[in-house]
C-alpha positions as CSV (number, residue, x, y, z in Angstrom):
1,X,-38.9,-40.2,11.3
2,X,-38.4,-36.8,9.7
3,X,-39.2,-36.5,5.8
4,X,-35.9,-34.9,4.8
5,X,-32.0,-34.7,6.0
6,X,-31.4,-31.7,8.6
7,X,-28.6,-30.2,6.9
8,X,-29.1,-30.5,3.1
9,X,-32.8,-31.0,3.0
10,X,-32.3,-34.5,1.2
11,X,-35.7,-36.6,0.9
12,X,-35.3,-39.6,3.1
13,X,-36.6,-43.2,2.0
14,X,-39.6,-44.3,4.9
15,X,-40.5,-47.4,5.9
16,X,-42.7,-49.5,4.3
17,X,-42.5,-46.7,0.9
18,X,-43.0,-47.9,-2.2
19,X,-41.2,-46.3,-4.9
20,X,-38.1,-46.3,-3.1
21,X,-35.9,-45.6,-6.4
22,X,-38.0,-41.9,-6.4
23,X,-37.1,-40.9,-3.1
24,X,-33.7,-42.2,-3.7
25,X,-33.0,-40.4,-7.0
26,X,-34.5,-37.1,-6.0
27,X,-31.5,-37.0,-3.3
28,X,-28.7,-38.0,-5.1
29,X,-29.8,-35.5,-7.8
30,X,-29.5,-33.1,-5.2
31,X,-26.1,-33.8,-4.1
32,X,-25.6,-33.9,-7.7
33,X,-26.3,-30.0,-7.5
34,X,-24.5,-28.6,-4.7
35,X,-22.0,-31.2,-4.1
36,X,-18.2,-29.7,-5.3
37,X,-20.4,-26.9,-6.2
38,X,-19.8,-25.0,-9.4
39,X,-22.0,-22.2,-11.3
40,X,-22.2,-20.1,-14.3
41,X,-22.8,-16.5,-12.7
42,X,-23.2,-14.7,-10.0
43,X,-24.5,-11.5,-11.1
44,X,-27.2,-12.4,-14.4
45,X,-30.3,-10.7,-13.3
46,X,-32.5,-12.8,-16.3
47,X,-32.5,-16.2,-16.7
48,X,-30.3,-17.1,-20.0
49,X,-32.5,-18.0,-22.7
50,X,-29.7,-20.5,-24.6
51,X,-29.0,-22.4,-20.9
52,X,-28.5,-26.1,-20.5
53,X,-29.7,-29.1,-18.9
54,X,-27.7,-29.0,-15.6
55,X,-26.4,-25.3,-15.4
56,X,-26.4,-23.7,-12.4
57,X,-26.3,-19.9,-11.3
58,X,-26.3,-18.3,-8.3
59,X,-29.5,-15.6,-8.3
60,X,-28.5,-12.1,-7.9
61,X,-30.7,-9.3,-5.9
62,X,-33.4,-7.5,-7.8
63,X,-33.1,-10.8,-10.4
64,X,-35.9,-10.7,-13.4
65,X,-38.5,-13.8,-14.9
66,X,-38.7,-16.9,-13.5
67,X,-35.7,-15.6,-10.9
68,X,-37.8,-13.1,-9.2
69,X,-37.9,-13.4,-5.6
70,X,-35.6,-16.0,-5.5
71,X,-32.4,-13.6,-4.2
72,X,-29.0,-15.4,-3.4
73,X,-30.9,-19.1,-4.3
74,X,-28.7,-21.8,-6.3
75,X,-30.7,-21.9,-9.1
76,X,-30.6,-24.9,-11.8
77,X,-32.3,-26.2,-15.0
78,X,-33.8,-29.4,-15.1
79,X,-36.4,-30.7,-17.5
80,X,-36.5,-27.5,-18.9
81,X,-37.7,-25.4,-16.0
82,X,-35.7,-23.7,-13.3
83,X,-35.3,-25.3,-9.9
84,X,-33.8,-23.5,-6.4
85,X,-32.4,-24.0,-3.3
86,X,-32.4,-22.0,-0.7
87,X,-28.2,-21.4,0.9
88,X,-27.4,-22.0,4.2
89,X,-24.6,-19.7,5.9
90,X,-20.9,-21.3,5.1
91,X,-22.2,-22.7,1.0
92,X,-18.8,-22.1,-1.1
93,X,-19.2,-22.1,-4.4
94,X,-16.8,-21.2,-7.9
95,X,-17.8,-18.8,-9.9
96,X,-16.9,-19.7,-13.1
97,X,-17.6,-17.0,-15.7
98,X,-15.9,-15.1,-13.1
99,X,-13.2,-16.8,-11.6
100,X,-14.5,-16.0,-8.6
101,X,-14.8,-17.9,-4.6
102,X,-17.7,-17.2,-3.2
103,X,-19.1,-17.7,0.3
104,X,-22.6,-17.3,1.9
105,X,-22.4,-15.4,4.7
106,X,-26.4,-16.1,6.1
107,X,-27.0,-12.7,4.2
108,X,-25.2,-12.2,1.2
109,X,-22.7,-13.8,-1.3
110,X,-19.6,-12.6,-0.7
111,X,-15.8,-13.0,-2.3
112,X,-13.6,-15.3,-0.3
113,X,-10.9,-13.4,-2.0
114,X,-8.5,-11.8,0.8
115,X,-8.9,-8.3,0.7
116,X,-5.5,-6.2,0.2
117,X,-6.8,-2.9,1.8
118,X,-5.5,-2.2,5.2
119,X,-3.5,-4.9,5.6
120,X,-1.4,-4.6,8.8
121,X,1.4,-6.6,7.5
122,X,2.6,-7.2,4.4
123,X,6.2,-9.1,4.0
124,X,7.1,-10.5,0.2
125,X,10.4,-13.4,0.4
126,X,10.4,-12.0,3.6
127,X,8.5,-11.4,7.3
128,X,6.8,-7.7,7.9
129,X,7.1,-6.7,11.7
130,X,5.7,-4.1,13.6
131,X,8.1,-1.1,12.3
132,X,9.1,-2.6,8.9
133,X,5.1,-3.4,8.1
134,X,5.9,-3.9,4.2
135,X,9.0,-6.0,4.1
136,X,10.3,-7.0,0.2
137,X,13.0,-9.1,-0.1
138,X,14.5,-9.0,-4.0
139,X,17.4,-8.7,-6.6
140,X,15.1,-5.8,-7.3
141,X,11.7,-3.7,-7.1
142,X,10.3,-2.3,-9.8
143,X,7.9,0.9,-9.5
144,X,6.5,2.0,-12.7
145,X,4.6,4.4,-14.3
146,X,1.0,3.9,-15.3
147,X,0.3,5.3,-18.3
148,X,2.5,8.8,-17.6
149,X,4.4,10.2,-14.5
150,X,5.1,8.6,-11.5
151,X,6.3,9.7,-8.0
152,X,7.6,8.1,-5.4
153,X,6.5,10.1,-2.1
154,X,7.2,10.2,1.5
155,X,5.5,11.9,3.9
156,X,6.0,12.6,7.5
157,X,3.8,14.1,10.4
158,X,5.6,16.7,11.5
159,X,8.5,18.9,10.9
160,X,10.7,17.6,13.8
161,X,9.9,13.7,12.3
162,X,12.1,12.2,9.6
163,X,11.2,11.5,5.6
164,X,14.2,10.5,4.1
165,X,16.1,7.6,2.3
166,X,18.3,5.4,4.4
167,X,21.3,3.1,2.8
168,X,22.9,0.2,4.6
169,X,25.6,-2.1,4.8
170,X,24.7,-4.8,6.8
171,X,21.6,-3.2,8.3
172,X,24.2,-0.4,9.7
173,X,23.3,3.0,8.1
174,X,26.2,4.1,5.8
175,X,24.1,7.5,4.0
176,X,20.7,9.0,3.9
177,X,18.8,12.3,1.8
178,X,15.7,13.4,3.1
179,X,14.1,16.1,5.6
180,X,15.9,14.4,8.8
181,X,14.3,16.1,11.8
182,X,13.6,19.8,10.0
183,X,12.0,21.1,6.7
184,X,15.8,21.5,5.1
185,X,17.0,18.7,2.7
186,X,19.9,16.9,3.9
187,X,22.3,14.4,2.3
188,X,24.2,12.4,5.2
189,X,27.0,9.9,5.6
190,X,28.0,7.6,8.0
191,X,31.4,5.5,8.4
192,X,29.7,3.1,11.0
193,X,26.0,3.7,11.5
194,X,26.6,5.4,14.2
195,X,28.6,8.8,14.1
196,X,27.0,11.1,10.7
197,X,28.2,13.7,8.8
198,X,26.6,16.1,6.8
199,X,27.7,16.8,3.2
200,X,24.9,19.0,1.9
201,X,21.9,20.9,3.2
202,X,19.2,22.9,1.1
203,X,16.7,25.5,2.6
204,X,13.5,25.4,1.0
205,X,14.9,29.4,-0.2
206,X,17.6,27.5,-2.3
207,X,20.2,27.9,-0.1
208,X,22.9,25.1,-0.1
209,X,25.7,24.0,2.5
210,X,28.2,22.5,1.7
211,X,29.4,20.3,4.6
212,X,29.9,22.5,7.6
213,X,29.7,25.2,5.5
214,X,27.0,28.2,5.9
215,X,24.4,28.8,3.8
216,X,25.3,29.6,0.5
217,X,23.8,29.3,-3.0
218,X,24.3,27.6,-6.3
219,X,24.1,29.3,-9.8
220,X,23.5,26.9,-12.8
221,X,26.9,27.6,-14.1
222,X,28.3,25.7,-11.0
223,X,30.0,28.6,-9.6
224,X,29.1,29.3,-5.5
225,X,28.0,32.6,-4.6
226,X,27.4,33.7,-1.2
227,X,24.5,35.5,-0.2
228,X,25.3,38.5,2.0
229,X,24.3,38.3,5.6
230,X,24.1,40.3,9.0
231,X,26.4,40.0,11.4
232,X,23.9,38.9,14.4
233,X,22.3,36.5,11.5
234,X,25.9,34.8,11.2
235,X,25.8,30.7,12.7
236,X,28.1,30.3,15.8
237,X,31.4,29.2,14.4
238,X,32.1,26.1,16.9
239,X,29.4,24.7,14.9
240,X,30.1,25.9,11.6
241,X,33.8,24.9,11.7
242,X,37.1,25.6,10.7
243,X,37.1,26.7,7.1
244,X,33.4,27.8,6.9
245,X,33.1,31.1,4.6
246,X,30.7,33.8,5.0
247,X,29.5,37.0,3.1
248,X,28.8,39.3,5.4
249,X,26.9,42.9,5.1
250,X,27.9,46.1,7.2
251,X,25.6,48.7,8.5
252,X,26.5,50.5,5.8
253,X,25.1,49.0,2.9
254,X,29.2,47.1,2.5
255,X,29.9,43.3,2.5
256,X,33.0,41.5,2.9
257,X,34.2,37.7,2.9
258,X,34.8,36.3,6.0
259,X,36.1,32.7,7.7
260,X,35.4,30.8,10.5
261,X,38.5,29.1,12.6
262,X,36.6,26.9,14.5
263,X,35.9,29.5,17.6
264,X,35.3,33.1,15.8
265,X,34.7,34.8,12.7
266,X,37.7,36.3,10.9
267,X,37.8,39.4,8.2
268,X,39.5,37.8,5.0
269,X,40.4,41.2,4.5
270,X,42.7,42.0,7.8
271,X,42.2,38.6,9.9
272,X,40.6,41.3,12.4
273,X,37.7,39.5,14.4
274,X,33.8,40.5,13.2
């Protein structure tokens, strides 16, 4: 008959022993330890000097006195001197001056805590899938500064991708700002979700349209000024639209307002085609 337990290492009462109640004791004060078990600390390299009858710590690496070479063992005070047991891989234990979960791993220590780094799905009041990886379901979400500034940023691959804002009604889009499948910012609406408009676009110049509108630019007194243009550098007016206005420069060094009626661009001047 083996001398101790194979798992906990408890002393076993053998036949015919006298002194049973020793053998006895001496296990249950062992379960005593490391049953529900519960230390001090985790990290306190030195033995404390004020400790008490019963307190346990976990014994960090490069640990000092009485601690030393004792890495990782459960460590506890009885009668005044310091006792240890060696951990076996899957000991939990609460870190108390820490709040901490720890687990032995066969090697180390370690946090139970779940780690929040690269987390491939994260859904709040709501489930994450494969496209919507952070899902939040809310009356609100709050994003807030830390101290100073704060900025909100969104970043896409290339310049062909999408960044950009999207609103919906029901899940069907109804508007959305952003860089949508260039480097210009657009602001776009939708009656269904389906068919969009364009209201504004801005060149990273400062140009702005204004729905189908060419290129054109904004003062900060509100009032729109056109920025001259050559003929060949003119949009095709299918595309522009009927209505679309241009300023548009002559070989000369001259400029004149023109229109677009949906096909061809028009002189304001004379109606005469450019």
């Amino acid at each position: 008959m083996p001398d101790t337990s194979p798992i906990l290492s408890l002393p076993l009462i053998q036949a015919a022993q006298a002194q049973k109640h020793v053998t006895h004791n001496e296990a249950v004060r062992i379960l005593d330890i490391l049953v529900q078990l519960a230390v001090i600390s985790a990290d306190d390299l030195a033995p404390p000097v004020a400790a008490n009858e019963g307190d346990r710590h976990i014994v960090p690496a490069a640990a000092t006195g009485v601690w030393v070479g004792k890495d990782h063992s459960i460590a506890w005070l009885q009668d005044g001197e310091w006792q240890f047991l060696a951990p076996q891989a899957g000991w939990r234990a609460d870190v108390t001056n820490a709040g901490q979960q720890l687990r032995f791993d066969g090697a180390a220590w370690v946090d139970t805590a779940a780690s929040t780094n690269n987390l491939e799905l994260v859904g709040v009041n709501t489930a994450a899938d494969a496209i919507n990886k952070l899902a939040v379901s809310a009356d609100a979400t709050l994003l807030s500064h830390n101290g100073t500034s704060h900025q909100l940023k969104i970043n896409k691959a290339d310049t062909s991708d999408t960044a950009s804002l999207l609103f919906q009604s029901n899940w069907s889009g109804r508007a959305e700002f952003g860089l949508t499948g260039d480097d210009d910012f657009r602001i776009k609406t939708s009656p269904d979700g389906s068919a969009w408009n364009q209201a504004i676009v801005a060149s990273g110049s400062g140009d702005v349209g204004i729905g189908k509108s060419p290129a054109a630019k904004l003062d900060v007194d509100g009032i729109m000024r056109l920025t001259p243009t050559a003929t060949a550098n003119l949009p095709d007016a299918a595309a522009v639209g009927t209505g679309g206005v241009a300023f548009v420069s002559d070989a000369t060094g001259g400029a004149q307002l023109a229109f677009s009626d949906g096909a061809s661009w028009l002189k304001v001047s004379d109606g005469s085609a450019i």
